[in-house]
Each structure stands twice: as C-alpha cells, then as structure tokens.
C-alpha positions as CSV (number, residue, x, y, z in Angstrom):
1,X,110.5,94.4,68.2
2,X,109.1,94.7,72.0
3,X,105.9,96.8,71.8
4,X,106.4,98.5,75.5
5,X,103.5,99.3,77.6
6,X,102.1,102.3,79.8
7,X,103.9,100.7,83.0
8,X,107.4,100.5,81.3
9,X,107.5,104.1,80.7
10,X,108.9,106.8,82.9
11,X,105.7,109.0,82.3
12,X,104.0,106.3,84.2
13,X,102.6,106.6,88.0
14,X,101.2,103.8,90.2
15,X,97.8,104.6,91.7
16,X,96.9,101.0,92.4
17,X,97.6,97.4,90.9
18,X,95.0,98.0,88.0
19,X,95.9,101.5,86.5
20,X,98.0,104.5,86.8
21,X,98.4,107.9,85.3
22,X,100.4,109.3,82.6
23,X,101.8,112.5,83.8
24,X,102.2,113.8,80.4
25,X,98.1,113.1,79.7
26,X,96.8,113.3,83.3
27,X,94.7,110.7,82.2
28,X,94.5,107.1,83.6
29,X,96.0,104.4,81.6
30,X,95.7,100.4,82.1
31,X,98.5,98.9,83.7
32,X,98.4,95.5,81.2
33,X,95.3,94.8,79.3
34,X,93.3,96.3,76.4
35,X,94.5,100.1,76.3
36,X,98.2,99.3,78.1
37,X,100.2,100.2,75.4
38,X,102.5,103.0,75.4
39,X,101.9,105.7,73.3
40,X,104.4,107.5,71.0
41,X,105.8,110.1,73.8
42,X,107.2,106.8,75.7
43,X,110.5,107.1,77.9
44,X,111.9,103.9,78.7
45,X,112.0,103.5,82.5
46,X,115.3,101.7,83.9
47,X,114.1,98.2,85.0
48,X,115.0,94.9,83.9
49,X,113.3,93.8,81.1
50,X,114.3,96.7,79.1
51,X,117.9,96.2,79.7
52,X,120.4,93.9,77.0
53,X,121.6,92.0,80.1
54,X,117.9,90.7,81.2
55,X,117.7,87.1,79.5
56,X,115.4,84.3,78.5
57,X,112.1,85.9,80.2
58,X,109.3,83.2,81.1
59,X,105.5,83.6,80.3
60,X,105.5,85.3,83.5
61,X,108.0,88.2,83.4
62,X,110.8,86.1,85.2
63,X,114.3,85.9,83.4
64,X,118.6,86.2,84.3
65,X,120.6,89.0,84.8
66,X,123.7,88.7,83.1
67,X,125.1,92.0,83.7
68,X,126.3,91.3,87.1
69,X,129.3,89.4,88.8
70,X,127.1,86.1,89.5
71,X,124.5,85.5,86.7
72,X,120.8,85.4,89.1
73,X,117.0,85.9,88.6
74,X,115.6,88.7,88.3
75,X,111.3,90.3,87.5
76,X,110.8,92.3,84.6
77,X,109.4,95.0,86.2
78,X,111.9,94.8,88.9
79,X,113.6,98.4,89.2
80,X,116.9,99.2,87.6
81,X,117.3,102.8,88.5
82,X,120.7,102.2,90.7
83,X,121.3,98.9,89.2
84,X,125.4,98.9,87.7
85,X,125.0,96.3,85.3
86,X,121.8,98.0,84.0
87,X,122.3,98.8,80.1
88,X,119.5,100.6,77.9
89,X,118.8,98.3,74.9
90,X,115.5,96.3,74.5
C-alpha cells in the first residue's frame, strides 16, 4: 500500500519548494524527506499519482495517463482537480 505524504494531501499549502503548512496543524511540514509523511487526518488531493488511471510511475514521479482518449505522460504531482479521466483510487 502507498504510504502518502504531507504534499499529497488537501490539508497541504505550498510556502516554498522545501516545506509547507498543514492547515489543520498550522505547523510546517517537509515537503519529501524525513518528517513528509502524512499523518492520520490525510485527504487525498486530486492529482495524478493518486488516481487508478496514472500508470507505471518512474524513480522520478513520471508515469501514463490512461484515463483519457490518447494514452500520454503525465507528473505525479501534476494537478487533477478538473481533470475528466481523474478517478480516486491509489
């Protein structure tokens, strides 16, 4: 099972490319790293590693959308929020 981290939830706000806060805490949380994973109040945020059409990811975060007309590339961390092919399921 995918342990999720502090970036992935919808709780999460960017400050800068190092951190963020958790609006639920106020405090400021790792973005990857020792400390970056989510805690038990995590809400899956829509992007494309968490949805069951984002395939075969690379070391890097880079994978296939498959939930789409034309099967294409896509980031992990890429937003989902307006995405139609986007399915909650990872």
């Amino acid at each position: 099972m995918k342990q999720f981290k502090h970036v992935e939830c919808k709780n999460y706000i960017h400050i800068d490319v190092d951190k963020g806060m958790c609006a639920l805490t106020k405090k400021y949380v790792p973005m990857d790293g020792d400390g970056s994973f989510a805690c038990p109040k995590f809400v899956s945020m829509p992007i494309c590693g968490n949805c069951k059409n984002f395939k075969n990811p690379d070391n890097y975060g880079m994978g296939t959308c498959h939930g789409l007309a034309k099967v294409d590339w896509a980031y992990s961390t890429c937003g989902a929020q307006g995405c139609e092919g986007y399915e909650e399921g990872k």
